[in-house]
N, C-alpha and C positions, 0 to 999 in steps of 0.2 A: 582435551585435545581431540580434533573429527578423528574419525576413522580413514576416512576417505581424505586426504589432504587435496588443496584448492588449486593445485599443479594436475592432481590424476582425474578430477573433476572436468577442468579443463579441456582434457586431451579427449577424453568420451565424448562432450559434446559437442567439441570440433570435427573429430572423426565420425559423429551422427548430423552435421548440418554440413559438411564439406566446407567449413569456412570460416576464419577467424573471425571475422566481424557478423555472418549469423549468431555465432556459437557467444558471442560477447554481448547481443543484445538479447540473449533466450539468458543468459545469468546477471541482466544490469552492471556487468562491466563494461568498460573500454578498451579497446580492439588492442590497444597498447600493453594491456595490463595481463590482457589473455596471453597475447602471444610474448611478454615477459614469462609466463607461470609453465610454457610450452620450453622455452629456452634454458630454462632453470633445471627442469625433468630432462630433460635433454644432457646439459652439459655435470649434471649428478647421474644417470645412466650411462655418460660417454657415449651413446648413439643416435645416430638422428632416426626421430621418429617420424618427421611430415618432409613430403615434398612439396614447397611453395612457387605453384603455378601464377603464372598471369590474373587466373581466373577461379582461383581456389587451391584447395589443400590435400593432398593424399596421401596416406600412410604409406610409410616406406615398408617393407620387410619386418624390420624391427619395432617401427610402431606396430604394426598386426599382432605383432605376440605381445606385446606389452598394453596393449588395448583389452584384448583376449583375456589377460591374467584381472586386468581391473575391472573389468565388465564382472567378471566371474566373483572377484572382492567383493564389489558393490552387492550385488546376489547375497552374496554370504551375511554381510551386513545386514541387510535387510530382513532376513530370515535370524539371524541374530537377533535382532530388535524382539522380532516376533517370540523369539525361543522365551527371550529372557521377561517380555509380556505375561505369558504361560506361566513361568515358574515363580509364582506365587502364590501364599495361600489363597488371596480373594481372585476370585475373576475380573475385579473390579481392574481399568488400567487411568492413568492420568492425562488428560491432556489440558496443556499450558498452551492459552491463549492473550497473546501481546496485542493490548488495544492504545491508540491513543487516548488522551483524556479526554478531548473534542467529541468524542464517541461517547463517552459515557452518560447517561440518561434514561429518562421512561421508555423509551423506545428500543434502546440499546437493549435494556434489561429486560425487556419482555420478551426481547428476540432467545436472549442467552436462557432465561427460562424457556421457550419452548426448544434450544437444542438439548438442555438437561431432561426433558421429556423424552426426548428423542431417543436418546441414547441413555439409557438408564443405567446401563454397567461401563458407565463412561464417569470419572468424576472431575470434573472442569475446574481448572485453576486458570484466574484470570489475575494478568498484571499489567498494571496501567501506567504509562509513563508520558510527558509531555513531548517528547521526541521521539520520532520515528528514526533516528540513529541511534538511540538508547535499545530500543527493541531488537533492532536489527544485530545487532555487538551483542546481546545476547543469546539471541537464535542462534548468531555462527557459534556460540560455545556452547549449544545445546542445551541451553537451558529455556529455551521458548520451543514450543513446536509448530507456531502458525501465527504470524503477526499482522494484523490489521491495522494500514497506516495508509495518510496519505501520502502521493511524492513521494515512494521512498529512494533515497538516497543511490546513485548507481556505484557510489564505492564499495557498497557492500554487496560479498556473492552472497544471493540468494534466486530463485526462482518464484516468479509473481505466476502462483497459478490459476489466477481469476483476477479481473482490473473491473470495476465498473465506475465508468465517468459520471462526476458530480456535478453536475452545472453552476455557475457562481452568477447570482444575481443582485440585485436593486433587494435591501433591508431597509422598509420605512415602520412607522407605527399606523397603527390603521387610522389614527387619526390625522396622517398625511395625505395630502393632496393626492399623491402617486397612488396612493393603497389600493385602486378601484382597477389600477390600471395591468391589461390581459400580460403586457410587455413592454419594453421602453426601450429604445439604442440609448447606452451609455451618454453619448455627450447631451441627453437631453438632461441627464444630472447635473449639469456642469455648472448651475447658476446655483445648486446647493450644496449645503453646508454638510463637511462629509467626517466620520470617524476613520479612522485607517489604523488595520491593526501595525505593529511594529515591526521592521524591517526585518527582524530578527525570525519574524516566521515566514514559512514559502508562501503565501496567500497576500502578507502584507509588500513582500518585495515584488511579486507578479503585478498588485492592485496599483502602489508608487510608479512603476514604471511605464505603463498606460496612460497615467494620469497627467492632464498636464500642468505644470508648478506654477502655473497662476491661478486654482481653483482654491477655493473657500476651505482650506483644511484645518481642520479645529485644533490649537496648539496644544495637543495631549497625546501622546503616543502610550500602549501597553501593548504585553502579551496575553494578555487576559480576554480571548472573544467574551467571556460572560459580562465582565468590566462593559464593555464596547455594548454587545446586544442591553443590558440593561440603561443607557445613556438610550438609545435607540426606541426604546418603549417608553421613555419618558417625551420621545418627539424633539429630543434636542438637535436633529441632523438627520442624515442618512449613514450608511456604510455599503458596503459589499463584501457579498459572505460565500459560501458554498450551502447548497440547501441544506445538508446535514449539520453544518454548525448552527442552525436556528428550529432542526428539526423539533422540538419542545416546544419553542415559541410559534410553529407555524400552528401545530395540533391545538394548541390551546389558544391560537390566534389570539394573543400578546403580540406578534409582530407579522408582517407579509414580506412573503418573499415573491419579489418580482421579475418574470425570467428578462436575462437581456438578449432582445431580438438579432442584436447584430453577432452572438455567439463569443464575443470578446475575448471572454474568458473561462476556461475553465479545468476541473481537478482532476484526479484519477483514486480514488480508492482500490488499493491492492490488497490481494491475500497471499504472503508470502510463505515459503517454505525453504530450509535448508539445503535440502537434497530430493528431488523428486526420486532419485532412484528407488531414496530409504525411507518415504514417507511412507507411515504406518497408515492402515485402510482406515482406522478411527478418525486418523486426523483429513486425510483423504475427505472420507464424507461429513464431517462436522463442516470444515472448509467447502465444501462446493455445498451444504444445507444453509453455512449461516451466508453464502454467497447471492443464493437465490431468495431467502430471507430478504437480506438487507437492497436486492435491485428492486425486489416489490415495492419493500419499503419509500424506497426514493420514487421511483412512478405514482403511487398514491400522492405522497407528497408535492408531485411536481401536480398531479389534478387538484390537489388541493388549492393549490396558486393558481392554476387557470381557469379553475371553477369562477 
């Protein structure tokens, strides 16, 4: 169970943004949800802690000391983490890193090798799951310390403390017509034959609903992108992907990815955290090393398609 429960979280960063609905898009909740978790502390303290203006939120009297004491918690916590860091015989400390599986690959893996260089008295536990709601319902019980996902989900409190957007483009085989080509406006696909991943993922419900239900869709659905990108190197169709779901295939140019000129679509890759207050500096700087890591990565990549 947090230390810090998702009511006293709340109230700090509404009391730091003056505003339910800043404070609800800085934790990916909804304004409804924050100012539930304000009413709940509220009516279990029996005091009101926010004045609700027109144009924002101020602590009453009573919120000030109760801010006071949690700000000061938080502190503690934090410095807790740290103590209990310390008090072990190795200097060595863990951190757990939540990846989706979309992520996993040569490129993934060479990143995660150079943070394990990086950080030598750091020992890195990676778990991998095909949902980014799966990672995220672990984070909040502490058992993740930094989750790398795309779209994550806004029911869950967390803090995205790094986002870098992924572009979703045109996937032919180089043996396609398209392959040569610098960029394309989507409806110029429109006369071919397309893979479409399954509703069931955010990529394949975003690409259906752009699309229009007279185009050539191949009667096969899966969640399986590797399924899809490997029908796609055989030249059976096209699809639409995000760069990093093909990044393997781009490097080894097995498949091209083609950007779409009209921006149509596209992703967000987050680096999530529990609690900024209480993140430890290890994971602090692993997360902002494998951050600027992984936007190289995607720049190189997006040259590699323009080239």
């Amino acid at each position: 169970m947090p230390l810090l429960t998702t009511a006293a979280r709340c109230l700090i960063e509404v009391a730091e943004a003056g505003s339910i609905r800043k404070a609800a898009d800085m934790m990916n909740l909804s304004a409804s949800a924050v100012n539930r978790q304000i009413l709940n502390l509220e009516e279990e303290l029996g005091v009101r802690l926010l004045k609700r203006l027109p144009r924002g939120v101020v602590l009453t009297a009573a919120g000030g000391l109760v801010l006071n004491r949690l700000v000061g918690f938080s502190e503690a916590i934090a410095h807790l983490h740290q103590d209990l860091q310390h008090h072990t015989t190795s200097r060595q400390v863990t951190v757990t890193i939540g990846v989706m599986d979309c992520l996993v690959g040569g490129p993934f893996t060479l990143l995660l090798y150079r943070i394990s260089n990086l950080f030598p008295d750091v020992i890195l536990r990676v778990e991998v799951a095909f949902l980014a709601s799966e990672l995220l319902t672990r984070l909040e019980a502490g058992e993740i310390d930094l989750v790398v996902a795309f779209e994550p989900p806004e029911q869950h409190g967390f803090w995205a403390i790094n986002v870098i957007p992924v572009p979703v483009g045109v996937i032919v085989s180089p043996e396609h017509p398209f392959s040569t080509r610098p960029s394309m406006a989507l409806k110029e696909c429109y006369e071919e034959q397309f893979f479409l991943p399954d509703r069931s993922m955010i990529l394949g419900r975003r690409v259906q609903s752009i699309l229009p239900s007279h185009l050539r869709f191949v009667p096969f659905r899966t969640n399986s992108m590797r399924l899809i990108r490997n029908f796609i190197i055989q030249n059976a169709g096209i699809t639409l992907m995000n760069i990093i779901d093909v990044w393997n295939e781009v490097r080894s140019s097995a498949l091209v990815f083609i950007p779409l000129s009209d921006q149509t679509l596209s992703t967000k890759l987050a680096f999530c955290v529990r609690d900024r207050l209480a993140t430890t500096k290890e994971v602090q700087e692993i997360a902002s090393s494998l951050y600027r890591m992984l936007e190289e990565e995607v720049s190189s990549l997006l040259g590699k398609s323009g080239s």
